[in-house]
PDB file of N, CA, C and O in Angstrom:
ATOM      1  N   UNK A   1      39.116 -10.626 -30.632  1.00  0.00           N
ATOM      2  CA  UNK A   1      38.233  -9.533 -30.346  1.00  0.00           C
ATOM      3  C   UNK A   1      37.064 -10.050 -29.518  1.00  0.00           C
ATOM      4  O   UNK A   1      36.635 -11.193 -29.673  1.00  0.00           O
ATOM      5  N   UNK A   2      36.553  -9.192 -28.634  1.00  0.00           N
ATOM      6  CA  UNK A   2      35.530  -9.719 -27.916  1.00  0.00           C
ATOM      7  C   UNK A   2      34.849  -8.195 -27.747  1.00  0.00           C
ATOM      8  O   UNK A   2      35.291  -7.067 -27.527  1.00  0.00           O
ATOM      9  N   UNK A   3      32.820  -9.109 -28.094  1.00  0.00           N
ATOM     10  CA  UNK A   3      32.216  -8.159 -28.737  1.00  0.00           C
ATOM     11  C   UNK A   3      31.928  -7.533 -26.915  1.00  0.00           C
ATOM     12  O   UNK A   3      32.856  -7.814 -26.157  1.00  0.00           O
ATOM     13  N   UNK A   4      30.831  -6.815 -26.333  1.00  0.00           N
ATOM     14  CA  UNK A   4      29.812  -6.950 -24.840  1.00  0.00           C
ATOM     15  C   UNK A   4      28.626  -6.663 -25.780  1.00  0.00           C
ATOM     16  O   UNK A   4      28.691  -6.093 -26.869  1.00  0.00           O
ATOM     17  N   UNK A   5      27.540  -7.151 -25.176  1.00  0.00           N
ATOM     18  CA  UNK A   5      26.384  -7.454 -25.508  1.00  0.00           C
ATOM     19  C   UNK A   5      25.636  -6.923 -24.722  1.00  0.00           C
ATOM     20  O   UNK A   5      26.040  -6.882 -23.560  1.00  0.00           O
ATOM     21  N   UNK A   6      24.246  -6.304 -25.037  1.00  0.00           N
ATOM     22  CA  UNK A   6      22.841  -6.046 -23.619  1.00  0.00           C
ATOM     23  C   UNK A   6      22.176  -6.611 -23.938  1.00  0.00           C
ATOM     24  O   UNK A   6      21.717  -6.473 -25.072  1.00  0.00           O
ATOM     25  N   UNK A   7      21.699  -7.721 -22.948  1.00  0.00           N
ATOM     26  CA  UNK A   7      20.895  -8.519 -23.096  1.00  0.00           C
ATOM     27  C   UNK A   7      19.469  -7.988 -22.124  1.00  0.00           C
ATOM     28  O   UNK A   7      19.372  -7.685 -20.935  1.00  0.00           O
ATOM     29  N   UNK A   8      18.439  -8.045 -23.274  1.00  0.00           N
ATOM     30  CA  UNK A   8      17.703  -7.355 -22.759  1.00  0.00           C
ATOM     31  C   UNK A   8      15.925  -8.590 -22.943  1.00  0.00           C
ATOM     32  O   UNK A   8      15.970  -9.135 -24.046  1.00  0.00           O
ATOM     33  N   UNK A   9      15.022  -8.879 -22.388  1.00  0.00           N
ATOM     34  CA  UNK A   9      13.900  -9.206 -22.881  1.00  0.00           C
ATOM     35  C   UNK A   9      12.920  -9.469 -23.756  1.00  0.00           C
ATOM     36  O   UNK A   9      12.034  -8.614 -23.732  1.00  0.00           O
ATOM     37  N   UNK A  10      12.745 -10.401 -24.573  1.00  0.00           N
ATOM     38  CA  UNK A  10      11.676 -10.309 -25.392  1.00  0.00           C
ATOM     39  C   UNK A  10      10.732  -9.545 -25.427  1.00  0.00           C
ATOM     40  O   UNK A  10      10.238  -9.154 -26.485  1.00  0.00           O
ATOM     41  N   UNK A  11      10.144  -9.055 -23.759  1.00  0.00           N
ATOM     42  CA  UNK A  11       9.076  -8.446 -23.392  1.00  0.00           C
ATOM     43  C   UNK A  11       9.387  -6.839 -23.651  1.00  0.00           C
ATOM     44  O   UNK A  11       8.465  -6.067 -23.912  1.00  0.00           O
ATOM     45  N   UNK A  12      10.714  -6.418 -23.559  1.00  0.00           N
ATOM     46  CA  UNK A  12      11.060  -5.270 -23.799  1.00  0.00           C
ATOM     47  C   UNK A  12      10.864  -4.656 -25.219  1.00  0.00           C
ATOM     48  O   UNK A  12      11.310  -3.538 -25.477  1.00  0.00           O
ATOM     49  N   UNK A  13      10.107  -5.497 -26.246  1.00  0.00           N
ATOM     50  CA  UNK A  13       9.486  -5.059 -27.883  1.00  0.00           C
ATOM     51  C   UNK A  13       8.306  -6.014 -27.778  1.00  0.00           C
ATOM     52  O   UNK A  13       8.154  -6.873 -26.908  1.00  0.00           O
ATOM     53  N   UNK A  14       7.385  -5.700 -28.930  1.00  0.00           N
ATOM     54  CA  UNK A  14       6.311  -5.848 -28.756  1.00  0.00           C
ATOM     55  C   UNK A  14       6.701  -7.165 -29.720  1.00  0.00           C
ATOM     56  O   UNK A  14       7.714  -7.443 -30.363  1.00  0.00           O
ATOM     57  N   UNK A  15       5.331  -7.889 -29.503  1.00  0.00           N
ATOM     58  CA  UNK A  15       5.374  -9.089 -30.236  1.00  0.00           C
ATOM     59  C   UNK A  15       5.459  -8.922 -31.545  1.00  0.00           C
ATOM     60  O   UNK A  15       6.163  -9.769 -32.095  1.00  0.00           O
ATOM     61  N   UNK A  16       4.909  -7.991 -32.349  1.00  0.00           N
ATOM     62  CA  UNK A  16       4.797  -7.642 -33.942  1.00  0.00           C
ATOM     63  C   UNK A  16       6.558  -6.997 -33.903  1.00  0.00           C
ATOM     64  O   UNK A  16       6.606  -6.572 -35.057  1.00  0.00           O
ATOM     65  N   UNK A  17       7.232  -6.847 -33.613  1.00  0.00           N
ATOM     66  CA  UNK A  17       8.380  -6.113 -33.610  1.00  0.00           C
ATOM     67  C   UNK A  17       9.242  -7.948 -33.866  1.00  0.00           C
ATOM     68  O   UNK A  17       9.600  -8.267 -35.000  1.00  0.00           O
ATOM     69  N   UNK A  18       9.394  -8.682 -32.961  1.00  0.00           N
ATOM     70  CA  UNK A  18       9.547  -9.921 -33.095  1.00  0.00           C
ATOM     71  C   UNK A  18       9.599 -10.862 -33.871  1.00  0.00           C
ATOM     72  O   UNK A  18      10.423 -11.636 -34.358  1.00  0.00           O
ATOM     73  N   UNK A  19       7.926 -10.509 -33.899  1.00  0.00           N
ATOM     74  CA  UNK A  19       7.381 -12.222 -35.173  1.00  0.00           C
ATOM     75  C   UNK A  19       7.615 -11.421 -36.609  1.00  0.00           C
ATOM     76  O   UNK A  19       8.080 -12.047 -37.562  1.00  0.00           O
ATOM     77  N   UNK A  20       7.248  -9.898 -36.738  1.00  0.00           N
ATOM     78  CA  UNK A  20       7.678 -10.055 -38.142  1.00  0.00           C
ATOM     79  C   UNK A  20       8.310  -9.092 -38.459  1.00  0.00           C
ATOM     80  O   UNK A  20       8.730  -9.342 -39.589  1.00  0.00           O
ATOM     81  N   UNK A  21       8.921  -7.335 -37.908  1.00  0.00           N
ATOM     82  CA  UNK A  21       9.959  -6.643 -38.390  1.00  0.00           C
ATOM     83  C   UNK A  21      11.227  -7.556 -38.394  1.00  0.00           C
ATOM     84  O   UNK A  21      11.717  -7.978 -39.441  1.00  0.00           O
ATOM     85  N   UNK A  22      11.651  -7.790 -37.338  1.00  0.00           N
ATOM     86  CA  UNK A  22      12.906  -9.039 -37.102  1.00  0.00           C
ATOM     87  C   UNK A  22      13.189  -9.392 -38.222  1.00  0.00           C
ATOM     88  O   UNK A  22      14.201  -8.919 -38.740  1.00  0.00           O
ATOM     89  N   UNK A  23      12.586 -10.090 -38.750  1.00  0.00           N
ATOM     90  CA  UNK A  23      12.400 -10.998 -39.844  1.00  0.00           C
ATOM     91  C   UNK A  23      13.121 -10.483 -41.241  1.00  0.00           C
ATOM     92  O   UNK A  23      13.911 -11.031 -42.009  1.00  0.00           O
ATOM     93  N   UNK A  24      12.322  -8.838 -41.219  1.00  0.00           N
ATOM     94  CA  UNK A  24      12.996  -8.387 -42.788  1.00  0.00           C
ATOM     95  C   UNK A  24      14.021  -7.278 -42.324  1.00  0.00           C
ATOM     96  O   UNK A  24      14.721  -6.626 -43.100  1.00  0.00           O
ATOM     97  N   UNK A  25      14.013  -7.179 -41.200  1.00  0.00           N
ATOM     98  CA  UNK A  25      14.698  -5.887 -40.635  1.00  0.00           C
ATOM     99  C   UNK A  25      16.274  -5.613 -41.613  1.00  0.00           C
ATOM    100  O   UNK A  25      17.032  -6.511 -41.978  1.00  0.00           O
ATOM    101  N   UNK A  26      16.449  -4.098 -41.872  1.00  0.00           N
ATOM    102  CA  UNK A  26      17.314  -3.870 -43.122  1.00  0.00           C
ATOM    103  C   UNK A  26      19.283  -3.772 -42.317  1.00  0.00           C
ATOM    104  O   UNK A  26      20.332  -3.311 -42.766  1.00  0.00           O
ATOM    105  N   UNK A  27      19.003  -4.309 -41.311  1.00  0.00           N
ATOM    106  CA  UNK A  27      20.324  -4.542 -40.551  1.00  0.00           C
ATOM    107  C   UNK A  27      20.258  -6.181 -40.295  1.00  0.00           C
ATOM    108  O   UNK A  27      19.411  -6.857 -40.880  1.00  0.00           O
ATOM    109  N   UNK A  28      21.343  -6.846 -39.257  1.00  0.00           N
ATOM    110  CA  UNK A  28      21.767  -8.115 -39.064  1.00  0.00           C
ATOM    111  C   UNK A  28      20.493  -8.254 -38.185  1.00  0.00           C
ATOM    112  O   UNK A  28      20.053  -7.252 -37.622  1.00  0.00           O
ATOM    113  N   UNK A  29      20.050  -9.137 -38.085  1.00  0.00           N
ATOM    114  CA  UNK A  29      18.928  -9.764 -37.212  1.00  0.00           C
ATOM    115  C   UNK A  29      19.096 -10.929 -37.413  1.00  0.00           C
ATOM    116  O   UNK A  29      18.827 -11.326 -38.546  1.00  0.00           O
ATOM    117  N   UNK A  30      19.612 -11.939 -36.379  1.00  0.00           N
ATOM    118  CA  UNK A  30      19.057 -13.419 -36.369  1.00  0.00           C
ATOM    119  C   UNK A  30      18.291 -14.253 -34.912  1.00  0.00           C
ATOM    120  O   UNK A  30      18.253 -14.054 -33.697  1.00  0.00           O
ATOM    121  N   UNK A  31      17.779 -15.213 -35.834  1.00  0.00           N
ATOM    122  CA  UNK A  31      17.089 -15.981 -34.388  1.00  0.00           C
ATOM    123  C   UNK A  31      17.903 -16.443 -33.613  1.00  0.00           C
ATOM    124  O   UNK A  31      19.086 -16.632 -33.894  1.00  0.00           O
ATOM    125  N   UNK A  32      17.257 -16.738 -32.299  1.00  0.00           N
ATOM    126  CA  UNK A  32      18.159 -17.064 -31.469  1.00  0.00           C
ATOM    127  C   UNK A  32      17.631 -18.248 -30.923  1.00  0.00           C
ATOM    128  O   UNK A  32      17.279 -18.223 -29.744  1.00  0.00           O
ATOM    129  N   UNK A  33      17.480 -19.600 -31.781  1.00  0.00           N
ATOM    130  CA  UNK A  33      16.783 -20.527 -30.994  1.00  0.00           C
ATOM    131  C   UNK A  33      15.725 -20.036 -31.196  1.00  0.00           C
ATOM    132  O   UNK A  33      15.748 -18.984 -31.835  1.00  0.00           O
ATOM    133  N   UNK A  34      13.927 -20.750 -30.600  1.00  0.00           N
ATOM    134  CA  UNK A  34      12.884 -20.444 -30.935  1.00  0.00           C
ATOM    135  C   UNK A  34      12.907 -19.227 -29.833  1.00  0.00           C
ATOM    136  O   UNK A  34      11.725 -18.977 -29.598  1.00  0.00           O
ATOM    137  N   UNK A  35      13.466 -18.656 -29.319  1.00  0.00           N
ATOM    138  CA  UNK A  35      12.270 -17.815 -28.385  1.00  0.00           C
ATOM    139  C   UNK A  35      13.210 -16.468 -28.042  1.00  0.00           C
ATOM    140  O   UNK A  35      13.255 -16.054 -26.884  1.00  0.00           O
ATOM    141  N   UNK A  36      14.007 -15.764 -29.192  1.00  0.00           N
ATOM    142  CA  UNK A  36      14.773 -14.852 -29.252  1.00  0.00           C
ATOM    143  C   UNK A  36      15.721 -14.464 -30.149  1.00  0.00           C
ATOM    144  O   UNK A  36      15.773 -15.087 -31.210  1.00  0.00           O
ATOM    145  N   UNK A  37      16.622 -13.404 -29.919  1.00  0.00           N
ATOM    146  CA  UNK A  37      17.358 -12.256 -30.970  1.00  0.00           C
ATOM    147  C   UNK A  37      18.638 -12.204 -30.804  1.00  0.00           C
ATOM    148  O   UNK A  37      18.840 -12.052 -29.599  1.00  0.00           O
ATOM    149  N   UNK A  38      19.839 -12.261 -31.516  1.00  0.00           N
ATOM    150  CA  UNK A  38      20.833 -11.243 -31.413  1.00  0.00           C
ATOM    151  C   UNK A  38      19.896 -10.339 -32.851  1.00  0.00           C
ATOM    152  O   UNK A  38      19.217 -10.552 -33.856  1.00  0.00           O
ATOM    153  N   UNK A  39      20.501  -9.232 -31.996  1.00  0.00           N
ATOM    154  CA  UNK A  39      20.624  -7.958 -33.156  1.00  0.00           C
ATOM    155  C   UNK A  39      21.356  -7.028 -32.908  1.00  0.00           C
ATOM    156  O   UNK A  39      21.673  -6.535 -31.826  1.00  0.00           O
ATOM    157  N   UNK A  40      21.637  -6.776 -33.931  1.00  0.00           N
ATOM    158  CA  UNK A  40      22.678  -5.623 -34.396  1.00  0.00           C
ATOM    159  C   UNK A  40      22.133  -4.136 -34.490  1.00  0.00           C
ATOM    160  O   UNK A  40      21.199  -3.581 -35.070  1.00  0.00           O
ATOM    161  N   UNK A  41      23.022  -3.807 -33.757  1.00  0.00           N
ATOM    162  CA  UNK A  41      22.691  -1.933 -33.286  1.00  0.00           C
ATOM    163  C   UNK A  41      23.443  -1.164 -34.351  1.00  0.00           C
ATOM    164  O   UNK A  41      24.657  -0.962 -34.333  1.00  0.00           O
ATOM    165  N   UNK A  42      22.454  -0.689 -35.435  1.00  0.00           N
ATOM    166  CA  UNK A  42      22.928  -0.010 -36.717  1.00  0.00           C
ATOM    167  C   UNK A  42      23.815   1.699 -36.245  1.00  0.00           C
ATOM    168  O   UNK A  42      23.313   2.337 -35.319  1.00  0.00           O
ATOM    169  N   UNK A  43      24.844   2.162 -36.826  1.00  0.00           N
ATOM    170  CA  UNK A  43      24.890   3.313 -36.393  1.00  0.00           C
ATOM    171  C   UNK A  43      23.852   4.197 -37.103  1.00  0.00           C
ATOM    172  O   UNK A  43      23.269   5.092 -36.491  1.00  0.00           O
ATOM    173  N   UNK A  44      23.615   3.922 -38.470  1.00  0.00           N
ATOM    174  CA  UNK A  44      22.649   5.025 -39.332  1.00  0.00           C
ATOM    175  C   UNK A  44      21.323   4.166 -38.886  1.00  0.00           C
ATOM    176  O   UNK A  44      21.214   2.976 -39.180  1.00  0.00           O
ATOM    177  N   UNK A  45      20.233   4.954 -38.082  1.00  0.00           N
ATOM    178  CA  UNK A  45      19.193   3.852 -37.837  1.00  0.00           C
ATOM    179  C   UNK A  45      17.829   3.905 -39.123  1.00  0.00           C
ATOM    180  O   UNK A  45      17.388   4.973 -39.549  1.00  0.00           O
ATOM    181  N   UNK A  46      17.371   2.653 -39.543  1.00  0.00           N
ATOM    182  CA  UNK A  46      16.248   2.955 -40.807  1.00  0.00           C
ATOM    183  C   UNK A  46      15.398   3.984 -40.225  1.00  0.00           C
ATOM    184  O   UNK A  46      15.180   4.305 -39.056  1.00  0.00           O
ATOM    185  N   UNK A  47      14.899   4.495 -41.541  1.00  0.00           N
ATOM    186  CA  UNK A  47      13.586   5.394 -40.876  1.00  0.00           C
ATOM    187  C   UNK A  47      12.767   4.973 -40.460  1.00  0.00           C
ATOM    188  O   UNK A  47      12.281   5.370 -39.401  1.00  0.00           O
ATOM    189  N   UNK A  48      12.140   3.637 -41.413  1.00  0.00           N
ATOM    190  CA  UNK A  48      11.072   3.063 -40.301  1.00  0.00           C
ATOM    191  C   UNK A  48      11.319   1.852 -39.380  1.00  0.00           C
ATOM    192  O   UNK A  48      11.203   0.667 -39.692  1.00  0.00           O
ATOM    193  N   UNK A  49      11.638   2.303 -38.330  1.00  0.00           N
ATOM    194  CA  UNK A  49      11.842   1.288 -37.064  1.00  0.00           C
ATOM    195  C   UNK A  49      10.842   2.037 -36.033  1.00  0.00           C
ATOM    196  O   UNK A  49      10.529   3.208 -35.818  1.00  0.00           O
ATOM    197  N   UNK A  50      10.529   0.880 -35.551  1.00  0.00           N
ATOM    198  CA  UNK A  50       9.952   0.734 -34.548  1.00  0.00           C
ATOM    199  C   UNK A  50       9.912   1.260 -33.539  1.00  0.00           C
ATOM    200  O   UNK A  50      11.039   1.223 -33.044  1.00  0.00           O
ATOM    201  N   UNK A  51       9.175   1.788 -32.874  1.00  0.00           N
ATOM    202  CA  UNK A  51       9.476   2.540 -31.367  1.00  0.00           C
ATOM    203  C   UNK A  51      10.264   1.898 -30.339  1.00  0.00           C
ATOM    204  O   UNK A  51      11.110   2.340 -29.562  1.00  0.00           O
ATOM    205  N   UNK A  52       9.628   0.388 -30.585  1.00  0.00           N
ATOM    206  CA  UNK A  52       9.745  -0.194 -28.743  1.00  0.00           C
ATOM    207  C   UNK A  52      11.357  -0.500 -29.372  1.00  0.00           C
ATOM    208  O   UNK A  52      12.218  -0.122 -28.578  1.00  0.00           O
ATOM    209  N   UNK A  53      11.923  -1.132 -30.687  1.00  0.00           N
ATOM    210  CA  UNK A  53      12.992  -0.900 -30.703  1.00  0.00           C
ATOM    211  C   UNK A  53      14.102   0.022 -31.333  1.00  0.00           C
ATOM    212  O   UNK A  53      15.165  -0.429 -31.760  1.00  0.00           O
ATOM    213  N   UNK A  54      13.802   1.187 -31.349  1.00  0.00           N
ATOM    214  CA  UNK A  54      14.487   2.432 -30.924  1.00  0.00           C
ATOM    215  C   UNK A  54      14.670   2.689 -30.041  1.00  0.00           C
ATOM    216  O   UNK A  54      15.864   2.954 -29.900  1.00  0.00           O
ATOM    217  N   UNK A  55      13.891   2.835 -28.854  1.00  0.00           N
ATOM    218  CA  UNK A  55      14.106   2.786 -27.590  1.00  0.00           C
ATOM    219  C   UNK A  55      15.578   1.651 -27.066  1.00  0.00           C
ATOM    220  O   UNK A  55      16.690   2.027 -26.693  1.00  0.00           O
ATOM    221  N   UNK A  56      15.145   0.441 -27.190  1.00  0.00           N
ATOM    222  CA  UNK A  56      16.181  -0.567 -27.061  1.00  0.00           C
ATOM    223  C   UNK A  56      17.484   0.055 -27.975  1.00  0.00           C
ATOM    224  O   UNK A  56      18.159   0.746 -27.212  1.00  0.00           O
ATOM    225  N   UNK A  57      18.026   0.046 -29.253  1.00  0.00           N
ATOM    226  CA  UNK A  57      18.660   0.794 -29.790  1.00  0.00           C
ATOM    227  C   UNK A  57      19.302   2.025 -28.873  1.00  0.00           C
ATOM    228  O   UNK A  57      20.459   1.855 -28.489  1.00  0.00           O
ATOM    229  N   UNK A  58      18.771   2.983 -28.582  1.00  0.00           N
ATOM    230  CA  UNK A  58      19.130   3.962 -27.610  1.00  0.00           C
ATOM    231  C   UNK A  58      20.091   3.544 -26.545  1.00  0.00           C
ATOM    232  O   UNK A  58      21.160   4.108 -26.309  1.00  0.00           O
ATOM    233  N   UNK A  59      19.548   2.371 -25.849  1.00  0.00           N
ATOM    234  CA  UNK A  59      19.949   2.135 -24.107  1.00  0.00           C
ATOM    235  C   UNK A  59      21.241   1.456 -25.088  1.00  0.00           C
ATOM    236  O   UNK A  59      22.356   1.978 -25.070  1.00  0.00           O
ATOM    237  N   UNK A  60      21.001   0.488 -25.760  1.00  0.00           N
ATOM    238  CA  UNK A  60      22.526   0.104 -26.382  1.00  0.00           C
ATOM    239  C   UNK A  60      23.509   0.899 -26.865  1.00  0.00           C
ATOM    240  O   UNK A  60      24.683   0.554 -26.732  1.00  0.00           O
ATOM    241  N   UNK A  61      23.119   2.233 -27.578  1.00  0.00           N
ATOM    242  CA  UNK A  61      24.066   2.887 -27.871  1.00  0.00           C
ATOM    243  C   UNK A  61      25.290   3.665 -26.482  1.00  0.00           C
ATOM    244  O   UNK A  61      26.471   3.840 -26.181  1.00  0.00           O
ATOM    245  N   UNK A  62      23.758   3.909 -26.026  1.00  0.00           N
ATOM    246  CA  UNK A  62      24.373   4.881 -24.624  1.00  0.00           C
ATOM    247  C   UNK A  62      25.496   3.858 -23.708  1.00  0.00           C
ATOM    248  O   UNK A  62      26.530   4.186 -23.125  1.00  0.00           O
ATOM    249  N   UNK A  63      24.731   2.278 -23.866  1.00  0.00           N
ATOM    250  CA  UNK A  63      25.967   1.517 -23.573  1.00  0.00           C
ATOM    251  C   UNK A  63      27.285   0.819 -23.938  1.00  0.00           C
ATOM    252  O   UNK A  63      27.976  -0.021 -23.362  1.00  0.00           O
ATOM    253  N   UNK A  64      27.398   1.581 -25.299  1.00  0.00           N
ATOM    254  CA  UNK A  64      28.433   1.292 -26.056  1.00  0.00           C
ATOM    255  C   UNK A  64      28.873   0.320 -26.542  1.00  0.00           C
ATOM    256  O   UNK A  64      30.025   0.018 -26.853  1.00  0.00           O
ATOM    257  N   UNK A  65      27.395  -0.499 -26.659  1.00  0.00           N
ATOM    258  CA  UNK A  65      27.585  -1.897 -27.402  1.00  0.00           C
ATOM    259  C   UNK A  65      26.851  -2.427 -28.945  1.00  0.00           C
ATOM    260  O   UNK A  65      25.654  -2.508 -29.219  1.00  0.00           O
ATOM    261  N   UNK A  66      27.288  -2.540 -29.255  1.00  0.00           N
ATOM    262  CA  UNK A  66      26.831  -3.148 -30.975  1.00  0.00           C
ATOM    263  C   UNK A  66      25.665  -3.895 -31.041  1.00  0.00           C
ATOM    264  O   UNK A  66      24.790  -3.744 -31.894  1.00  0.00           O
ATOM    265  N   UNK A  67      25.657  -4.734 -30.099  1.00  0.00           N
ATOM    266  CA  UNK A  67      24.493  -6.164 -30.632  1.00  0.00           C
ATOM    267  C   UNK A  67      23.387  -6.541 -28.911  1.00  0.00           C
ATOM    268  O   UNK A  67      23.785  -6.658 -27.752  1.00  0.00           O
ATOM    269  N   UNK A  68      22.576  -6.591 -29.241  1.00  0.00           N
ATOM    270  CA  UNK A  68      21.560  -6.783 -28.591  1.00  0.00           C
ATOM    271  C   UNK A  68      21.146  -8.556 -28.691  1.00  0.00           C
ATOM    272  O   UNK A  68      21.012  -9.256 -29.695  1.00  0.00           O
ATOM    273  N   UNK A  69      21.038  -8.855 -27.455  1.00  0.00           N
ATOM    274  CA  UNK A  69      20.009 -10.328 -27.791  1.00  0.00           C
ATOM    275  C   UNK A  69      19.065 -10.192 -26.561  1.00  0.00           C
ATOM    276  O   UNK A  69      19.179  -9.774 -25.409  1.00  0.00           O
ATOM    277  N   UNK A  70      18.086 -10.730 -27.323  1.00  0.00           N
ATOM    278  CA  UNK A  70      16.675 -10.579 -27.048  1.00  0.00           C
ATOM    279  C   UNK A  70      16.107 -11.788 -26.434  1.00  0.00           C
ATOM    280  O   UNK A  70      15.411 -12.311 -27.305  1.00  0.00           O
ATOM    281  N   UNK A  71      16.075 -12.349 -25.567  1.00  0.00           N
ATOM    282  CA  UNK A  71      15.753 -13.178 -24.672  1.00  0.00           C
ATOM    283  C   UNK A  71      14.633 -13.289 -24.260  1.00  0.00           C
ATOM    284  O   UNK A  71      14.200 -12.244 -23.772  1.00  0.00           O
ATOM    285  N   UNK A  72      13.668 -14.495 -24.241  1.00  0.00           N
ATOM    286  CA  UNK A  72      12.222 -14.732 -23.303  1.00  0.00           C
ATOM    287  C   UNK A  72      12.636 -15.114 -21.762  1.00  0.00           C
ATOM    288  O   UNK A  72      11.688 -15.072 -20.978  1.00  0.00           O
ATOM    289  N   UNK A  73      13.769 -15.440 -21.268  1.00  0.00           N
ATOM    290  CA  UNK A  73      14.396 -15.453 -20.249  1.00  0.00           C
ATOM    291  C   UNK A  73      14.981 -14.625 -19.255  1.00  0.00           C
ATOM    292  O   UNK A  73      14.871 -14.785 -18.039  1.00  0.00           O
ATOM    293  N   UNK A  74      15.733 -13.553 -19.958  1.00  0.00           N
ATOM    294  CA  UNK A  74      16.054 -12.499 -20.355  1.00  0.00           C
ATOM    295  C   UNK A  74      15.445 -11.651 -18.808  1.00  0.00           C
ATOM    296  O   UNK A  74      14.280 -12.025 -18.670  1.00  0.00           O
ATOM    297  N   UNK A  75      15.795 -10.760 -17.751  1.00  0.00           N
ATOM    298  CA  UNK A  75      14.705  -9.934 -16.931  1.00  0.00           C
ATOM    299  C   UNK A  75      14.211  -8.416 -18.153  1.00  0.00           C
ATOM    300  O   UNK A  75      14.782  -7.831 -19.073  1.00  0.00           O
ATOM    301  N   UNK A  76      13.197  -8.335 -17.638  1.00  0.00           N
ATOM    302  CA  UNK A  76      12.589  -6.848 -18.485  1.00  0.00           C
ATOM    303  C   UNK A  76      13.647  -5.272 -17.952  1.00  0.00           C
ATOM    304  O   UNK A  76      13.644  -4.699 -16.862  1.00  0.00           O
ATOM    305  N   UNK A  77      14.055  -5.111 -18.591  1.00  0.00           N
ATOM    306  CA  UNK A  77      14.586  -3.394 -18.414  1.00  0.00           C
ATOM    307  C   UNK A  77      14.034  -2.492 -17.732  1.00  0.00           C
ATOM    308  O   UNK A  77      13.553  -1.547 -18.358  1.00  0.00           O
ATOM    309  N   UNK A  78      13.952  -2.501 -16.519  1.00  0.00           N
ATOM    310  CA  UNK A  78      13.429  -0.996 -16.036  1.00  0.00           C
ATOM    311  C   UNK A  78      13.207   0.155 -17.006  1.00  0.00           C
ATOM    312  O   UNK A  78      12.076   0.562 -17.272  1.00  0.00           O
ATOM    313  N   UNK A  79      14.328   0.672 -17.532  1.00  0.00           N
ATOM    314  CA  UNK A  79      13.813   1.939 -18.114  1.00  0.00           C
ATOM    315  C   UNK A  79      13.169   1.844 -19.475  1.00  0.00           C
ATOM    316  O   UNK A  79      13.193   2.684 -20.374  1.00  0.00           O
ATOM    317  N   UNK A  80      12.695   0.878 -19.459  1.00  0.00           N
ATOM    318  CA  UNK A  80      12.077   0.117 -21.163  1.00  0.00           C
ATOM    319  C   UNK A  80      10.903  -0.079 -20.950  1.00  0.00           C
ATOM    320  O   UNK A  80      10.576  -0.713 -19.947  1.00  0.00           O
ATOM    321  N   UNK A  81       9.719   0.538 -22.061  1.00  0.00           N
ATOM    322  CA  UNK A  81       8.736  -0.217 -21.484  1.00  0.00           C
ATOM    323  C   UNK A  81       8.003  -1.741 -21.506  1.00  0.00           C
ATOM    324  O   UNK A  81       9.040  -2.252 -21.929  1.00  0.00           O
ATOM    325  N   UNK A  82       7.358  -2.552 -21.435  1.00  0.00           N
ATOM    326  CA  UNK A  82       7.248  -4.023 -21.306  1.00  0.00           C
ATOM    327  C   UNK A  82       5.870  -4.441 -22.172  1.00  0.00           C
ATOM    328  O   UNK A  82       4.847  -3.790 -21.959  1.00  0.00           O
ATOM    329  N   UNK A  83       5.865  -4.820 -22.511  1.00  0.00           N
ATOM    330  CA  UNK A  83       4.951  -5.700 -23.131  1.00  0.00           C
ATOM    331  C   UNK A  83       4.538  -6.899 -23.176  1.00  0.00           C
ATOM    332  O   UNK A  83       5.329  -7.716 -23.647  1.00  0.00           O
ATOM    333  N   UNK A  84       3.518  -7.273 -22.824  1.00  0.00           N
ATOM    334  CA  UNK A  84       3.092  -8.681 -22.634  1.00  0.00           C
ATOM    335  C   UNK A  84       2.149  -9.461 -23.470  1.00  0.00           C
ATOM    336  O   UNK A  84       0.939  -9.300 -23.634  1.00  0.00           O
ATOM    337  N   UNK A  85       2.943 -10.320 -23.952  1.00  0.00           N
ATOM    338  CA  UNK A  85       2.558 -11.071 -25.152  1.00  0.00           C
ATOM    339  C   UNK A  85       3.111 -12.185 -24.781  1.00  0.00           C
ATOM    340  O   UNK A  85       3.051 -13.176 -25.508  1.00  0.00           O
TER     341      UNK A  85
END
């Protein structure tokens, strides 16, 4: 099986979304190395999530992919907004 992935920016969620929802988030979230994410695109989404990643969530669904990694390397998403931290 082979998963596709959107790889999208660190900058595309805010730093508090990062350093500490990530962390307890009630779906798969792991680090990726120090400076990023895979995560997992829930179909039932928690109630409390985050804007900047709901948004992200969204563009993944619409792209029909499961898992997100979150990259400081990564280019920023046009239709996402950016954050700089």
């Amino acid at each position: 099986m082979i998963e596709r992935m959107l790889v999208l920016s660190t900058a595309n969620v805010t730093a508090e979304t990062c350093n500490v929802y990530l962390h307890t988030a009630p779906f798969a979230a792991f680090e990726k190395g120090d400076y990023g994410w895979f995560v997992y695109v829930p179909t039932d989404l928690p109630d409390e999530l985050p804007a900047d990643l709901a948004d992200c969530f969204d563009l993944a669904s619409r792209a029909g992919v499961d898992w997100i990694m979150l990259d400081r390397d990564a280019q920023e998403h046009p239709g996402l907004p950016a954050y700089d931290w």
